[in-house]
N, CA, C and O atoms as CSV, one atom per row, in Angstrom:
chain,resi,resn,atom,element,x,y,z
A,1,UNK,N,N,1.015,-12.978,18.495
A,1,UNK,CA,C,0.684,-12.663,17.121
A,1,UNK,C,C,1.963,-12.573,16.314
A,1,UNK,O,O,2.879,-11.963,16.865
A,2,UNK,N,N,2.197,-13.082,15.082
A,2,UNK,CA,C,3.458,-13.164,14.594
A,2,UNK,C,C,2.899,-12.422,13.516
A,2,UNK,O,O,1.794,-12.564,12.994
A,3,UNK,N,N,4.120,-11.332,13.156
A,3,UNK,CA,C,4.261,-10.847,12.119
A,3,UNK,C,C,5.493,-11.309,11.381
A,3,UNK,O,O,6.626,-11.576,11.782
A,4,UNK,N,N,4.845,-11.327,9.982
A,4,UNK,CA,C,5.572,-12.090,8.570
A,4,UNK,C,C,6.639,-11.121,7.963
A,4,UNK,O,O,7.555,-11.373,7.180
A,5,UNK,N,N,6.343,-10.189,8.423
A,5,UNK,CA,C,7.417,-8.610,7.354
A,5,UNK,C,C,6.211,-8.532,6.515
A,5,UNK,O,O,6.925,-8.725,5.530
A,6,UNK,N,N,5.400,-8.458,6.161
A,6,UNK,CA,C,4.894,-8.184,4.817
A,6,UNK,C,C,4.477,-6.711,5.508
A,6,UNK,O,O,3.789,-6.590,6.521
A,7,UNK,N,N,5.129,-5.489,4.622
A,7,UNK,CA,C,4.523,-4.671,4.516
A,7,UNK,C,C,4.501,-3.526,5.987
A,7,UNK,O,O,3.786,-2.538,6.158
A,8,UNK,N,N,5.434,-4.040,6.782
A,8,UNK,CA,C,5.870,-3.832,8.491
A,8,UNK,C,C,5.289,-2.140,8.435
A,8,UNK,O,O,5.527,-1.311,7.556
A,9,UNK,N,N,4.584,-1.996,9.496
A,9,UNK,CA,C,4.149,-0.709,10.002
A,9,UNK,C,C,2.582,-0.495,9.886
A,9,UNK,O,O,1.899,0.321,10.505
A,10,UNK,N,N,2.313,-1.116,9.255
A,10,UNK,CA,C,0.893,-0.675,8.623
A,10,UNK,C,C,0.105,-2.533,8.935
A,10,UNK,O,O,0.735,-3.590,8.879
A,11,UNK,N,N,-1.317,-2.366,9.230
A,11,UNK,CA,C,-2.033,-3.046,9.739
A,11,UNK,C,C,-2.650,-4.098,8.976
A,11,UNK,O,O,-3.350,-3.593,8.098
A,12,UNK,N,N,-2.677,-5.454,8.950
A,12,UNK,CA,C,-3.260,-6.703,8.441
A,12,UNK,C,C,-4.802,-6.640,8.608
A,12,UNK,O,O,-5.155,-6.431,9.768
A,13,UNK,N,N,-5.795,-6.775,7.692
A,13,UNK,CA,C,-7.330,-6.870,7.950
A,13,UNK,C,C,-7.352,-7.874,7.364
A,13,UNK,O,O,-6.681,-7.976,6.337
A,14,UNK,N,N,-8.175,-8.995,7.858
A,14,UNK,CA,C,-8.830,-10.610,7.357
A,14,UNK,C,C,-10.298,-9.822,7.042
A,14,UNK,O,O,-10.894,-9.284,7.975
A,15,UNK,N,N,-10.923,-9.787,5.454
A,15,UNK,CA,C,-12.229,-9.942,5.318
A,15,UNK,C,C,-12.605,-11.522,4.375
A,15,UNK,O,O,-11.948,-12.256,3.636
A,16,UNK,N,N,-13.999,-11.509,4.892
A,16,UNK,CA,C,-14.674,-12.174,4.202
A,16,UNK,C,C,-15.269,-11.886,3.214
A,16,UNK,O,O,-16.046,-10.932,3.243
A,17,UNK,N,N,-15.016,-12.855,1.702
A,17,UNK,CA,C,-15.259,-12.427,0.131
A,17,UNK,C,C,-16.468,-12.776,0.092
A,17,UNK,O,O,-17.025,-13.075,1.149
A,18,UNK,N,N,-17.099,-12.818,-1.017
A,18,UNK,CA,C,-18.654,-12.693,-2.088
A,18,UNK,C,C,-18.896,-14.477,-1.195
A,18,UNK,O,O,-19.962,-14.742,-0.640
A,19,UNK,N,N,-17.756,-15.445,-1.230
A,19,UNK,CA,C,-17.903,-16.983,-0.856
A,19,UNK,C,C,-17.787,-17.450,0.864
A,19,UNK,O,O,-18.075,-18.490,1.456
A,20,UNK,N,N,-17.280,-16.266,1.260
A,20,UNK,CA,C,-17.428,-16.478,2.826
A,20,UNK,C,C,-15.378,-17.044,2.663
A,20,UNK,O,O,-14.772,-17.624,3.564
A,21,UNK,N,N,-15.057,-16.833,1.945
A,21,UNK,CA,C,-13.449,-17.425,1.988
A,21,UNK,C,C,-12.684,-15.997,2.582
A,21,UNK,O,O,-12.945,-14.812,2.374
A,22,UNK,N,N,-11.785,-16.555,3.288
A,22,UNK,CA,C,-11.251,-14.924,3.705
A,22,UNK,C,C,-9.710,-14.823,2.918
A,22,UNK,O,O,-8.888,-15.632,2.487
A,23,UNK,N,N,-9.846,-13.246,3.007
A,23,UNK,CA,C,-8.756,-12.559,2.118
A,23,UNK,C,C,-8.276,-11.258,3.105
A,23,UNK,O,O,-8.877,-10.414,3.769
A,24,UNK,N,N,-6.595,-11.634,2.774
A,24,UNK,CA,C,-6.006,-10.711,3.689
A,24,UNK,C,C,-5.336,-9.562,3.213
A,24,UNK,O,O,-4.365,-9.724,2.474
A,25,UNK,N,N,-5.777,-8.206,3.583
A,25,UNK,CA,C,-5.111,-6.908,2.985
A,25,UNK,C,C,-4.405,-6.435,3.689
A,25,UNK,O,O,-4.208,-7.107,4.701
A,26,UNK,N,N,-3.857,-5.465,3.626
A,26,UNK,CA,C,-2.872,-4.147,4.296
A,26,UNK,C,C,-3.464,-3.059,4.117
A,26,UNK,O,O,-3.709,-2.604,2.999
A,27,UNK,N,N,-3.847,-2.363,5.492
A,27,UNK,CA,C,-4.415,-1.231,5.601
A,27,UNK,C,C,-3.960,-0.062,4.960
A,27,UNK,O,O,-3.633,0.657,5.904
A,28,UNK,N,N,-3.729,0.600,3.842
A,28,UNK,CA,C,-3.182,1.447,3.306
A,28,UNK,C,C,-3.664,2.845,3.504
A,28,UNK,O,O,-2.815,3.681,3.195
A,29,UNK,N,N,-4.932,3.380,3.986
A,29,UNK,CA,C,-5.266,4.922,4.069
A,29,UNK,C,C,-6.805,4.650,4.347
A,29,UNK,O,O,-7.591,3.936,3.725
A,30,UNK,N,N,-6.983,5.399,5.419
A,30,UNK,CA,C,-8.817,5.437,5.968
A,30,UNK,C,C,-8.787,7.386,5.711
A,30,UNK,O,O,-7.993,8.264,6.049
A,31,UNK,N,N,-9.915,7.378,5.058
A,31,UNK,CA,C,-10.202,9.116,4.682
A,31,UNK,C,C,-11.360,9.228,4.628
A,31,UNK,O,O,-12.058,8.226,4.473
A,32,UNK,N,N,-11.972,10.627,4.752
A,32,UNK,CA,C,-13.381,11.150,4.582
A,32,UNK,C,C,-13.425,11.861,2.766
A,32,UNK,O,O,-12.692,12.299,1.880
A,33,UNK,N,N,-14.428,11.650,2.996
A,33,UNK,CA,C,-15.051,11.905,0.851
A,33,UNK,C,C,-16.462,12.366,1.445
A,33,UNK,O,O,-17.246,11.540,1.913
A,34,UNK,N,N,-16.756,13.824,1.394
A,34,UNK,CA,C,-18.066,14.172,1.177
A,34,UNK,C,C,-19.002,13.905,1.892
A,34,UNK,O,O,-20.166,13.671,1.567
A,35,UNK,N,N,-18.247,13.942,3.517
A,35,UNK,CA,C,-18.973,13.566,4.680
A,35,UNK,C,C,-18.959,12.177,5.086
A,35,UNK,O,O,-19.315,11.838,6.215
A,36,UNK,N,N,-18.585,11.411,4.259
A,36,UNK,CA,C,-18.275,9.721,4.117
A,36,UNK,C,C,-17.270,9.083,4.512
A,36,UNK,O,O,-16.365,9.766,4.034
A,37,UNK,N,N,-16.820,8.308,5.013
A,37,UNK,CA,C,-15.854,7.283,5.731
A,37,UNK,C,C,-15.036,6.174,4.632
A,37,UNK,O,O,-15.612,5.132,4.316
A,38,UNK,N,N,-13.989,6.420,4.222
A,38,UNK,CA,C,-13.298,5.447,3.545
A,38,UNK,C,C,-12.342,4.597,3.739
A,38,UNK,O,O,-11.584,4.982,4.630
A,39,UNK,N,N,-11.953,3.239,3.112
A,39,UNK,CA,C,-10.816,2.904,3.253
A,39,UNK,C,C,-10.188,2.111,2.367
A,39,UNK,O,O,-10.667,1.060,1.941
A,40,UNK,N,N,-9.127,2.561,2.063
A,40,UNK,CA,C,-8.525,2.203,1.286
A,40,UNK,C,C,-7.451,0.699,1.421
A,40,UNK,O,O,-6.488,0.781,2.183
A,41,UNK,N,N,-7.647,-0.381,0.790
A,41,UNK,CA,C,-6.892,-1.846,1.059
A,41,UNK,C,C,-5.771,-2.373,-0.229
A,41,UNK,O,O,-6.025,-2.168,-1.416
A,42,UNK,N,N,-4.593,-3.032,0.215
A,42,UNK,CA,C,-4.087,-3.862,-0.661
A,42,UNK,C,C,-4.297,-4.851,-0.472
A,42,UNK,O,O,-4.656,-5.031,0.692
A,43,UNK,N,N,-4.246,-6.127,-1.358
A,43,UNK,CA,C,-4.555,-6.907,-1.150
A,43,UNK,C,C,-2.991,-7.664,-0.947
A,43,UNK,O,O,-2.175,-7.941,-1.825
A,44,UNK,N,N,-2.906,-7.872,0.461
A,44,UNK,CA,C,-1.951,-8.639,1.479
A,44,UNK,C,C,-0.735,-9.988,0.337
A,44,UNK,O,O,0.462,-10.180,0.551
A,45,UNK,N,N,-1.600,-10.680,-0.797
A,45,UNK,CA,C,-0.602,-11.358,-1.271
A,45,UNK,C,C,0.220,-11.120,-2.632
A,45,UNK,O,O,1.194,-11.708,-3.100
A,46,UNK,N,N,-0.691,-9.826,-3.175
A,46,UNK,CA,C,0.125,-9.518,-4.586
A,46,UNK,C,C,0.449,-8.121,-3.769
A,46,UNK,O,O,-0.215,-7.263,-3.187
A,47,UNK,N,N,2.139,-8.426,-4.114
A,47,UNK,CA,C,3.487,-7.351,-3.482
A,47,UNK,C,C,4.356,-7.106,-5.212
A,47,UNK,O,O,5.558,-7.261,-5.427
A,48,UNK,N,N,3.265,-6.686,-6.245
A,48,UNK,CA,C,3.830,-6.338,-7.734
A,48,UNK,C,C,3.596,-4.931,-7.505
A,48,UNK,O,O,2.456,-4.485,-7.378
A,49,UNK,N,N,4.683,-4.184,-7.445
A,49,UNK,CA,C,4.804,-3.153,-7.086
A,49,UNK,C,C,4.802,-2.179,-8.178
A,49,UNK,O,O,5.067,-0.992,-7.988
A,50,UNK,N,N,4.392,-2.861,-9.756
A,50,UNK,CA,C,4.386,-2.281,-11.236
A,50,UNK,C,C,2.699,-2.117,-11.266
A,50,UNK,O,O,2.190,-1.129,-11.794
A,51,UNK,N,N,1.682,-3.459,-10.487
A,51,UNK,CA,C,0.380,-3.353,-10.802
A,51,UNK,C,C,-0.290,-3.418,-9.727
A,51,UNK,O,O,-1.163,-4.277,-9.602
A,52,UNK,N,N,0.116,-2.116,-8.303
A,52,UNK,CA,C,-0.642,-2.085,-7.239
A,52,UNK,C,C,-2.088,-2.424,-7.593
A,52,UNK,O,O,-2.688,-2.338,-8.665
A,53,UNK,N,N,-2.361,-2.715,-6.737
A,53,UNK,CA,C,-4.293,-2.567,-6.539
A,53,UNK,C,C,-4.834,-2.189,-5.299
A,53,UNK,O,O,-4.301,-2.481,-4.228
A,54,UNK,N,N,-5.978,-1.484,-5.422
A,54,UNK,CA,C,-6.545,-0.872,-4.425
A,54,UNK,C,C,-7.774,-1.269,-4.621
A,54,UNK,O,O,-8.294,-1.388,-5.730
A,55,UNK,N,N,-8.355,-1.515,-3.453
A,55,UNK,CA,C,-9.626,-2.188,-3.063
A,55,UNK,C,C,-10.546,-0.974,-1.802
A,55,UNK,O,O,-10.527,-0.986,-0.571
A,56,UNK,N,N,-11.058,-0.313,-2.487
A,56,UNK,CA,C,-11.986,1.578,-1.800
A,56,UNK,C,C,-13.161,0.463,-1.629
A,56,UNK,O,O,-13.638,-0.253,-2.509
A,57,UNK,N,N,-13.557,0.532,0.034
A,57,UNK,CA,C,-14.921,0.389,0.626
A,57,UNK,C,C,-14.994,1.504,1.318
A,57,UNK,O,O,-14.116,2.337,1.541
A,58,UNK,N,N,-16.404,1.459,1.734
A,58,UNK,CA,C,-16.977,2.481,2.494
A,58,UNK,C,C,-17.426,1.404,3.951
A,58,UNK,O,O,-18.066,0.359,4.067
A,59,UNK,N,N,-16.452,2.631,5.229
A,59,UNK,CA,C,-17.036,2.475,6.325
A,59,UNK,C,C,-18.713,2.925,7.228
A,59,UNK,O,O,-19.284,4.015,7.263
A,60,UNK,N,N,-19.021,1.901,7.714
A,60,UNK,CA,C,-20.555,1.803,8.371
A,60,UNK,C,C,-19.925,1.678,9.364
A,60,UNK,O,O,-18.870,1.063,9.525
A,61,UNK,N,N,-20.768,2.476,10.371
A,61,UNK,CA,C,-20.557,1.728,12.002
A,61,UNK,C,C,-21.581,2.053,12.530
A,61,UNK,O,O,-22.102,3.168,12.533
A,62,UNK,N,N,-22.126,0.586,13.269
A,62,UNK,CA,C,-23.053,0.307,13.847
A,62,UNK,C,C,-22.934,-0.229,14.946
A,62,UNK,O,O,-22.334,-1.304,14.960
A,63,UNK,N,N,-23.387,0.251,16.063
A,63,UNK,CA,C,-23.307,-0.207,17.443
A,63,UNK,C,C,-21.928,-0.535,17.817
A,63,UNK,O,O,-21.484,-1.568,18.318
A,64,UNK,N,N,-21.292,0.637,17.447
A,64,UNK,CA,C,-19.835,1.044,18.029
A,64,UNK,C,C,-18.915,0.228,16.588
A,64,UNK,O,O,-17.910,0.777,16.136
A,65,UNK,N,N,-19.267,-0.675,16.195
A,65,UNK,CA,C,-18.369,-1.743,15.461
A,65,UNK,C,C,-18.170,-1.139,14.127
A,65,UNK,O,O,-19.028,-0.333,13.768
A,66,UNK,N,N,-17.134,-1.403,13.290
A,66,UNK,CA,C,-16.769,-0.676,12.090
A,66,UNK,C,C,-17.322,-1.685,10.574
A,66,UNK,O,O,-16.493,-2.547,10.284
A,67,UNK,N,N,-18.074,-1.664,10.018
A,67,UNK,CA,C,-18.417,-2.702,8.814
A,67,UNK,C,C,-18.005,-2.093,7.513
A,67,UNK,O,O,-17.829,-0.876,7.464
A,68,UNK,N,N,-17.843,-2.814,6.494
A,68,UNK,CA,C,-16.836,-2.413,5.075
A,68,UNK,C,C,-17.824,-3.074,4.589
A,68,UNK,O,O,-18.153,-4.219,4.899
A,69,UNK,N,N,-18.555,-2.052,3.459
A,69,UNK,CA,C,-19.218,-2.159,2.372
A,69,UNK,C,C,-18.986,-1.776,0.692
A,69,UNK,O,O,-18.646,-0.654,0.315
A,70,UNK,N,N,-19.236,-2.909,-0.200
A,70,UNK,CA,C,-18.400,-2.172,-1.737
A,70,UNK,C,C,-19.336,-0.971,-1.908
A,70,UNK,O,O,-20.490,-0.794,-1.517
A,71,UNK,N,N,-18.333,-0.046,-2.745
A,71,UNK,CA,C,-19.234,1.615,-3.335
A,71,UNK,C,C,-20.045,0.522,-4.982
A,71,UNK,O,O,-19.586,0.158,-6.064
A,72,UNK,N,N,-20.764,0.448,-4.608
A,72,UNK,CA,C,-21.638,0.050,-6.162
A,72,UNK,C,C,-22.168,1.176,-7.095
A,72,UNK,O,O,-22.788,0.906,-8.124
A,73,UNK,N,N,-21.883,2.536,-6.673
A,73,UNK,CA,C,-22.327,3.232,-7.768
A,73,UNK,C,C,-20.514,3.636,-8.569
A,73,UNK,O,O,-19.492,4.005,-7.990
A,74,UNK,N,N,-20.726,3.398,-9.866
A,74,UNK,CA,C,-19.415,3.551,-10.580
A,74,UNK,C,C,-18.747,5.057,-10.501
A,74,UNK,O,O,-17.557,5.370,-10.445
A,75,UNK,N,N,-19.953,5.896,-10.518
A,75,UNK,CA,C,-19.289,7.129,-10.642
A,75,UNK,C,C,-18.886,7.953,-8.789
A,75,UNK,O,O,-17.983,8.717,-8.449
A,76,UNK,N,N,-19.874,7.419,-8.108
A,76,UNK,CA,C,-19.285,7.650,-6.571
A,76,UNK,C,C,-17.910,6.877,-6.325
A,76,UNK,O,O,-17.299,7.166,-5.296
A,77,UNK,N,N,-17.308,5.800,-7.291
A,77,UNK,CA,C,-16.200,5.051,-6.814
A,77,UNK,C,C,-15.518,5.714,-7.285
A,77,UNK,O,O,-14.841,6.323,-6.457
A,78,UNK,N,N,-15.242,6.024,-8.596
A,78,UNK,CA,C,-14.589,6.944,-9.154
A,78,UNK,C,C,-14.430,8.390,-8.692
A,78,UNK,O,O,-13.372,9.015,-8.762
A,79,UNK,N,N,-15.370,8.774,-8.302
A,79,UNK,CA,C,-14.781,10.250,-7.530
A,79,UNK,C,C,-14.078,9.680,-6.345
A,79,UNK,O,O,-13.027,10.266,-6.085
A,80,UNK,N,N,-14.444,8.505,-5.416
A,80,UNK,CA,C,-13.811,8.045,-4.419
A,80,UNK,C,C,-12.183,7.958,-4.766
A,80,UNK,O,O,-11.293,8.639,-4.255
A,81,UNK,N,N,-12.078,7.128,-5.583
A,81,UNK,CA,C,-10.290,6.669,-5.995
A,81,UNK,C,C,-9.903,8.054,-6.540
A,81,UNK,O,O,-8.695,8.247,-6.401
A,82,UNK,N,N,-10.576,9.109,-7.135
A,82,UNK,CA,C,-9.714,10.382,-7.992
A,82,UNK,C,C,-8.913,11.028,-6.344
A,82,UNK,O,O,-7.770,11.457,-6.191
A,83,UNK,N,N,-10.264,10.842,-5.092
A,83,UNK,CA,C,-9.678,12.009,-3.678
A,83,UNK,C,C,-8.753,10.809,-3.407
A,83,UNK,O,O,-7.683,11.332,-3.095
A,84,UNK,N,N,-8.636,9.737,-3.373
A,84,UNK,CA,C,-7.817,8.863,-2.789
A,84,UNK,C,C,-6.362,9.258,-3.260
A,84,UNK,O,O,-5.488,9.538,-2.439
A,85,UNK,N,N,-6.148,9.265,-4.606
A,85,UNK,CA,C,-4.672,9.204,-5.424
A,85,UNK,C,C,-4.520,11.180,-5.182
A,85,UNK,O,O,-3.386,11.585,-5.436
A,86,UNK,N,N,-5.320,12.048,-4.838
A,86,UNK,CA,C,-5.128,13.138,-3.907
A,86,UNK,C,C,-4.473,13.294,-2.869
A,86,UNK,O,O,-3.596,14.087,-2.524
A,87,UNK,N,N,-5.136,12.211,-2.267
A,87,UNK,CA,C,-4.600,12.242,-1.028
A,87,UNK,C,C,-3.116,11.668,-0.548
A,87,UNK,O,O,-2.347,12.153,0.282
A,88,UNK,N,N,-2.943,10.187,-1.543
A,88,UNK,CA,C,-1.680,9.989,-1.819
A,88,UNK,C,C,-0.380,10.558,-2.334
A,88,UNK,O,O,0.808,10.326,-2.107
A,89,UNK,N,N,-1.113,11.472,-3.191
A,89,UNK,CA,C,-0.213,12.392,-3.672
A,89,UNK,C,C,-0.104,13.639,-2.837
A,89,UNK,O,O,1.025,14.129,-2.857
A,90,UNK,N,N,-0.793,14.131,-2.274
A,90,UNK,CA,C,0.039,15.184,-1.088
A,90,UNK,C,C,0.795,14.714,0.160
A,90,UNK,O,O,1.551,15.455,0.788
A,91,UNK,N,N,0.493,13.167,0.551
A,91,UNK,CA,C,1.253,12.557,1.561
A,91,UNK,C,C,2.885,11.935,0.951
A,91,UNK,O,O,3.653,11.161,1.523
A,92,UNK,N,N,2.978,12.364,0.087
A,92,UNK,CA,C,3.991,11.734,-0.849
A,92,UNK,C,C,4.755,12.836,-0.949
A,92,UNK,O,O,5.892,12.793,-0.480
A,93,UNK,N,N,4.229,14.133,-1.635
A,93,UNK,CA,C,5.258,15.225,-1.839
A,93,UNK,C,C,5.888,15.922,-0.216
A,93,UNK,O,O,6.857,16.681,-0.202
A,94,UNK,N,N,5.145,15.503,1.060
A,94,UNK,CA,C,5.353,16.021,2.450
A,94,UNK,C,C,6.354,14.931,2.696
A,94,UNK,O,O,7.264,15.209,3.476
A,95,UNK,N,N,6.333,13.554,2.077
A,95,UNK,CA,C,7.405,12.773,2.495
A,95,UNK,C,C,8.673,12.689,1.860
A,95,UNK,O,O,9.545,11.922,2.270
A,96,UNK,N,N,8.860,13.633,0.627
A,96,UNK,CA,C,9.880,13.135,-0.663
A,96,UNK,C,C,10.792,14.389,0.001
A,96,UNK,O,O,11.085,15.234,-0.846
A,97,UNK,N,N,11.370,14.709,1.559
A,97,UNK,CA,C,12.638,15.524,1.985
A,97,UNK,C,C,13.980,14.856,2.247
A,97,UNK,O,O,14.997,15.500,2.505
A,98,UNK,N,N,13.934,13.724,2.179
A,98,UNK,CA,C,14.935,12.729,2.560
A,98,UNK,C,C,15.619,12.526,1.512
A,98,UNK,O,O,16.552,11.722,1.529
């Protein structure tokens, strides 16, 4: 398996889009929201570090296997991304001793 540098430490996911075309992210943060399973993705080819993007699905698992589904209700996504940038932000102030 060859790794490219993109993004070294943290994990490559291949999903399949709305067209069946696949798109590659960087695993950025898996968390719980309200009894719920999340995860948080970049998307693997924009490295604009002025206009991150984050891509919040919700984990299913079924018969051991892990499946990523979009949050379609606007205001469950939105409370989703408010605990997310929470959560980023306390893993950030535990890392800013260096």
């Amino acid at each position: 398996m060859e790794n490219k540098g993109i993004n070294d430490g943290y994990d490559e996911i291949v999903l399949l889009d709305e067209n069946g075309e696949e798109a590659s992210f960087v695993h950025v943060l898996t968390f719980t929201y309200e009894g719920e399973k999340y995860i948080a993705l970049e998307p693997a080819e924009e490295q604009d570090d002025e206009e991150a993007e984050i891509v919040l699905l919700k984990v299913e698992t079924k018969d051991g296997q892990d499946y990523y589904s979009t949050i379609d209700n606007e205001i469950l996504l939105n409370e989703v991304f408010d605990e997310f940038l929470d959560i980023v932000d306390e893993m950030e102030g535990e890392g800013s001793e260096e």
